[in-house]
C-alpha positions as MATLAB code, in Angstrom:
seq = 'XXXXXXXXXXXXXXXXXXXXXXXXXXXXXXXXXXXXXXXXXXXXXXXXXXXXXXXXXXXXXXXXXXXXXXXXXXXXXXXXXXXXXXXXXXXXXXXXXXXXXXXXXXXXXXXXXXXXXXXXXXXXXXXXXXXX';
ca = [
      36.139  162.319   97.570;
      35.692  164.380  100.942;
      36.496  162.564  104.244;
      35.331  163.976  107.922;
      38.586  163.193  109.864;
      36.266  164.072  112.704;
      34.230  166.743  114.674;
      35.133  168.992  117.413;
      32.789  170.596  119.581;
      32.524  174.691  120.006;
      30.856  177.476  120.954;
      29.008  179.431  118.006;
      28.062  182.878  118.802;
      25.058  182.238  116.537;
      24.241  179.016  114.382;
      24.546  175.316  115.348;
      27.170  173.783  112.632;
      30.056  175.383  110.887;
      33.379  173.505  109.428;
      36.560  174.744  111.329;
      38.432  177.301  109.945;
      35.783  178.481  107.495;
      33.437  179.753  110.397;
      33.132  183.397  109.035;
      31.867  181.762  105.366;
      29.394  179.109  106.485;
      26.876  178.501  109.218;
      24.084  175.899  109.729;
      21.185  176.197  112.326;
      19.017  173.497  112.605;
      15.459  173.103  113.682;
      14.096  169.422  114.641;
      11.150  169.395  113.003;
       7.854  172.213  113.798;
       8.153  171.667  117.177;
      11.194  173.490  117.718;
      10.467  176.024  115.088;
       7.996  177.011  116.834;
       8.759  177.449  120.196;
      11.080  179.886  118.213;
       7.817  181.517  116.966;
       5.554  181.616  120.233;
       5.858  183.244  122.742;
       7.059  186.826  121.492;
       9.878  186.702  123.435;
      11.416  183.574  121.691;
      10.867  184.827  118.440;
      12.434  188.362  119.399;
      15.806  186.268  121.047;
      15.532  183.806  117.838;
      15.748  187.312  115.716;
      19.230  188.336  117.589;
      20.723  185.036  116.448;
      19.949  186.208  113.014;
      21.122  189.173  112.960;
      24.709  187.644  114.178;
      24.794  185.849  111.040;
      23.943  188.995  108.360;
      28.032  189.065  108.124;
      28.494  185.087  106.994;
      28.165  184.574  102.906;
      26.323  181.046  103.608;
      24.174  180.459  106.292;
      21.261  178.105  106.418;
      18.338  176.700  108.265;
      17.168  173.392  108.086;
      14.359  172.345  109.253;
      13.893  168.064  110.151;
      10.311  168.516  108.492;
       8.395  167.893  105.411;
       6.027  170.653  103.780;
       3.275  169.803  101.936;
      -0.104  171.696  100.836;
      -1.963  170.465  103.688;
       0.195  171.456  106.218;
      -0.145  174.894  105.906;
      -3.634  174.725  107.351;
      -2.723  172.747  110.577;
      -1.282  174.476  113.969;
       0.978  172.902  116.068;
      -0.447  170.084  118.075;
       1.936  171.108  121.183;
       0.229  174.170  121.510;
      -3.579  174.950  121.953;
      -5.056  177.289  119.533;
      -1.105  177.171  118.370;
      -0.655  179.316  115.103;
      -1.015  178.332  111.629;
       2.186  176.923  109.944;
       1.349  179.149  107.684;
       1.901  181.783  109.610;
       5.050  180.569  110.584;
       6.207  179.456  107.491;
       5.487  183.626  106.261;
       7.921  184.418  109.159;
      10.809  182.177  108.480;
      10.393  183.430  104.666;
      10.601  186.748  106.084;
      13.562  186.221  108.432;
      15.090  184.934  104.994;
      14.206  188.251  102.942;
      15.348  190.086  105.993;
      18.732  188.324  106.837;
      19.923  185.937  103.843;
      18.946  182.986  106.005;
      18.179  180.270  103.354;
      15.039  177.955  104.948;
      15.258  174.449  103.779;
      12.768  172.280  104.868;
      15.241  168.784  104.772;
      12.405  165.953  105.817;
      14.508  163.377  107.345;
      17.507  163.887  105.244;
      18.939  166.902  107.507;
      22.610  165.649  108.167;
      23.020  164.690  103.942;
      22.165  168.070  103.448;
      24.177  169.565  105.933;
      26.666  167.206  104.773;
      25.915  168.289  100.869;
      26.091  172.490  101.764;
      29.701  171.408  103.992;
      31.414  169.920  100.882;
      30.292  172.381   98.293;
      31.309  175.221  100.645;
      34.639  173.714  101.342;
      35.283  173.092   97.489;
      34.340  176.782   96.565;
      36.600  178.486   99.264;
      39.547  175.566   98.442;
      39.187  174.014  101.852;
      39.123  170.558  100.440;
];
């Protein structure tokens, strides 16, 4: 059984969650929900500073982004109600697929079941590098 004996807050150079000591094997960045993802997207210049952070993570073996959303067929035809005349999530969905063909980034879109996840990816991690 794995036990969190607590958290410690740090500075990433790219990616929001690691475990200590295995920062070079794992990284999590996490999106709440569309919103966030994009305002990654749109403007240009976000998604051109979002593409940086990506490229710091080509190096790390695991790396991850969940997303705190649900995809479903009709979504992809919907833009983002933030944003008039926002794009398509498909369209944005086709860029984070690319960003994962391009960098190893593995999109998972977690619903509301982002920190079991997170939690899930940790432990396994942990276990196959004999952290835990």
């Amino acid at each position: 059984k794995v036990r969190v004996l607590g958290t410690v807050e740090s500075c990433l150079n790219a990616g929001d969650y690691s475990i200590v000591g295995l920062e070079d094997k794992i990284r999590i960045e996490r999106k709440n929900g569309f919103g966030e993802l994009f305002g990654n997207y749109w403007p240009k210049d976000n998604q051109e500073r979002f593409i940086r952070e990506c490229e710091k993570l080509v190096d790390i073996p695991h790396k991850y982004l969940l997303v705190e959303t649900s995809l479903n067929y009709d979504t992809f035809g919907l833009s983002v109600p933030q944003m008039i005349k926002g794009p398509p999530v498909k369209r944005v969905v086709d860029w984070i697929l690319q960003i994962s063909l391009n960098y190893g980034i593995q999109p998972i879109f977690v619903g509301d079941s982002g920190q079991y996840i997170a939690k899930s990816l940790f432990c396994q991690v942990a276990r196959m590098y004999k952290y835990i």
